[in-house]
N, C-alpha and C positions, 0 to 999 in steps of 0.2 A: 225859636227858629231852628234850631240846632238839631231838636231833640225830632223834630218836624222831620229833617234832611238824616236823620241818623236812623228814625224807624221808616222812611221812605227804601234806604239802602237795603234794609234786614227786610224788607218785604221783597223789591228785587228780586233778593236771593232764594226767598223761597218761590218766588215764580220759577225761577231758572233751576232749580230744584223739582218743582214739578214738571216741570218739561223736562227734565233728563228722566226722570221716572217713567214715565211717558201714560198719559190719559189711557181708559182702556178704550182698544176699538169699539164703537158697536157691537153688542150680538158675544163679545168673547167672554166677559164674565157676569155671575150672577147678580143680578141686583137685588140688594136688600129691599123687601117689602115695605110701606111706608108703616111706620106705627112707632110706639115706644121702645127703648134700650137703654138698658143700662150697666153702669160698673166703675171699677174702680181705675186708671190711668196710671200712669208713671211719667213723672216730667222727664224727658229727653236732655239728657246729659247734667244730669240736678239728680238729688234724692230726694224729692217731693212727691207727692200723690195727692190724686184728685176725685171725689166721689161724680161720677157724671151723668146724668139723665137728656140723654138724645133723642129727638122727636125728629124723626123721617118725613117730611112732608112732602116730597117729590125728588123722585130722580128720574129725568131722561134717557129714553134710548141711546141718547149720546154720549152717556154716566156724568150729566151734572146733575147737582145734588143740592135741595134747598131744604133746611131744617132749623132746631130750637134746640138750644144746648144752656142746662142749666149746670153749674158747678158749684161744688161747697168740698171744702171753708174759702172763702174767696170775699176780696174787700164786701161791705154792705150795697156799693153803687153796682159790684159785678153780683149779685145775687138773687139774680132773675135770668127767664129764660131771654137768651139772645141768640139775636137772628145769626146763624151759620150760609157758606155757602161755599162749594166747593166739585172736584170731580172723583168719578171712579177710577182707580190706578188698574192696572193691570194684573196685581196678586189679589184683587180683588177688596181691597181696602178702598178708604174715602183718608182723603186729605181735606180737610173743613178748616175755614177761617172764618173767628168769629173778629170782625174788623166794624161793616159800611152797618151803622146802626147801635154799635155798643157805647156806652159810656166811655170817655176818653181812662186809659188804665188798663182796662178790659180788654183789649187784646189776647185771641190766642189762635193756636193752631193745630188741631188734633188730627194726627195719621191712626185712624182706627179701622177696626173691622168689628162689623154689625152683624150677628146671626142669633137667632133664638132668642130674642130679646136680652141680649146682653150685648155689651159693647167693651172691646180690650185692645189697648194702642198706647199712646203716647202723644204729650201734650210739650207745648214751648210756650211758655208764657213770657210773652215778646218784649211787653216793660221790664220784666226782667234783664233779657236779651240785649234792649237797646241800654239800659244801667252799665253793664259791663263793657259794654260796645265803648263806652264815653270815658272807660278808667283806663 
């Protein structure tokens, strides 16, 4: 229950997090075309790295964003593609959480930018997040 109410809080905050960022309006930036991307990540505030294969499968006029994010080296249960979903920010990046659908552990949250089929940003891997949160 604990660990329930402790990754509930670290979600929060990245809501309130993207809301200070602020979604982008309509019409202001370019939206990446749907299809493959890939590359390699850097974890946000960790020295870890992640090789990532993102599959674009829709983004709205309104920059939400639904797609498939595969990652490796990552546990055997996180080693498939899982469902993402997230908005378009204003500098033209995506904020994507891989959460409603992943195996429990499998949490994360990639702030990237998608052009010319590659992909370069930055990743939180929230079980992580929520371990430290608890020490």
């Amino acid at each position: 229950m604990m660990r329930f109410a402790a990754l509930l809080v670290f979600f929060m905050s990245f809501i309130a997090g993207a809301a200070a960022q602020k979604a982008a309006l309509p019409g202001t930036v370019a939206l990446p075309p749907p299809g493959d991307y890939a590359g390699k990540l850097k974890e946000e505030g960790g020295s870890g790295s992640t090789d990532v294969k993102l599959n674009i499968r829709d983004v709205t006029r309104d920059g939400r964003v639904t797609a498939r994010v595969a990652a490796s080296p990552v546990r055997p249960a996180c080693a498939k593609q899982l469902p993402a979903s997230g908005i378009m920010l204003n500098d033209g990046s995506m904020r994507l959480e891989v959460d409603a659908g992943a195996p429990d552990g499998c949490e994360r949250v990639y702030n990237v930018k998608a052009a010319s089929g590659t992909v370069t940003g930055t990743f939180i891997d929230v079980t992580k997040a929520v371990d430290k949160s608890k020490k």
